[in-house]
C-alpha positions as CSV (number, residue, x, y, z in Angstrom):
1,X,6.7,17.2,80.9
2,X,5.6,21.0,80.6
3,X,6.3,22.7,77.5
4,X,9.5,24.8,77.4
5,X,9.0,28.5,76.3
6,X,11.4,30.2,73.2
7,X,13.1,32.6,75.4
8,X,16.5,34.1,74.8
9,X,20.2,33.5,75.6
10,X,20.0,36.0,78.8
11,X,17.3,34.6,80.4
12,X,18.1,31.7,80.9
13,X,21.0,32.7,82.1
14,X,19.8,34.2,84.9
15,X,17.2,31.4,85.4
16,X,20.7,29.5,85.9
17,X,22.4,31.8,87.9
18,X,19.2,31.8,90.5
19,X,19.6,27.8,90.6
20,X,23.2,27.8,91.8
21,X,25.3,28.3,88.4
22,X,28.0,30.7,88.2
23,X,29.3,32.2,85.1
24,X,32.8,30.7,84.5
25,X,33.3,32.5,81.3
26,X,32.3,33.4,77.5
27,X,33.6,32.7,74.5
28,X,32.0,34.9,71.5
29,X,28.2,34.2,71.9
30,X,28.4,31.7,74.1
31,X,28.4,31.4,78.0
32,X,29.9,28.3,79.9
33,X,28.2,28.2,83.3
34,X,29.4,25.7,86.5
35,X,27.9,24.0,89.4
36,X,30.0,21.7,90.4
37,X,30.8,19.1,88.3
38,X,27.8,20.0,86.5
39,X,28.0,22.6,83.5
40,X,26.6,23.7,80.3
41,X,27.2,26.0,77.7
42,X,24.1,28.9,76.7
43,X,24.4,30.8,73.1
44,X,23.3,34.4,73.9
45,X,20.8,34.7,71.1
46,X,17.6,36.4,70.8
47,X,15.4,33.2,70.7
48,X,16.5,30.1,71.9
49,X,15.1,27.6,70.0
50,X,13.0,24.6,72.5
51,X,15.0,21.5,71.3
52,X,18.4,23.7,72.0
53,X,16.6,24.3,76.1
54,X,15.9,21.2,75.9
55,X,19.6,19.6,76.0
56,X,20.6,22.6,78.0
57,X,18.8,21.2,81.0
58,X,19.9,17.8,80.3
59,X,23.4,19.4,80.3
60,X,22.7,20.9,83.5
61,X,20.8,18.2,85.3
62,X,18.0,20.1,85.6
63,X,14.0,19.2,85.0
64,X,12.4,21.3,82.8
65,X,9.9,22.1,85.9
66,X,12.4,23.2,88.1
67,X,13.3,25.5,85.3
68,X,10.1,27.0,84.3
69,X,9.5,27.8,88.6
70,X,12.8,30.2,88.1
71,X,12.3,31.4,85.2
């Protein structure tokens, strides 16, 4: 597994948005994103901490390669 990077809330957002998600709403600093049945919620901070990405993508169904290709 490669390493994830620290990067912030809105980045990975868009890393999301590029693999399918869609922005269903936000509720104070935090963005609930859909695809399908699939979801996960993203806190907009500065600095996402790696363990926090980490069960982001297992929210998401997503491998932590697939994520680092968008990103």
């Amino acid at each position: 597994m490669p390493k994830l990077p620290r990067t912030s809330g809105a980045l990975i957002v868009k890393a999301l948005e590029r693999l399918g998600f869609v922005k269903i709403r936000q509720s104070g600093s935090h963005v609930i994103l859909r695809r399908g049945a699939k979801g996960c919620v993203v806190p907009m901070h500065s600095e996402v901490k790696v363990g926090t990405l980490a069960g982001i993508l297992r929210q998401a169904d997503i491998s932590p390669e697939e994520f680092i290709d968008v990103l």
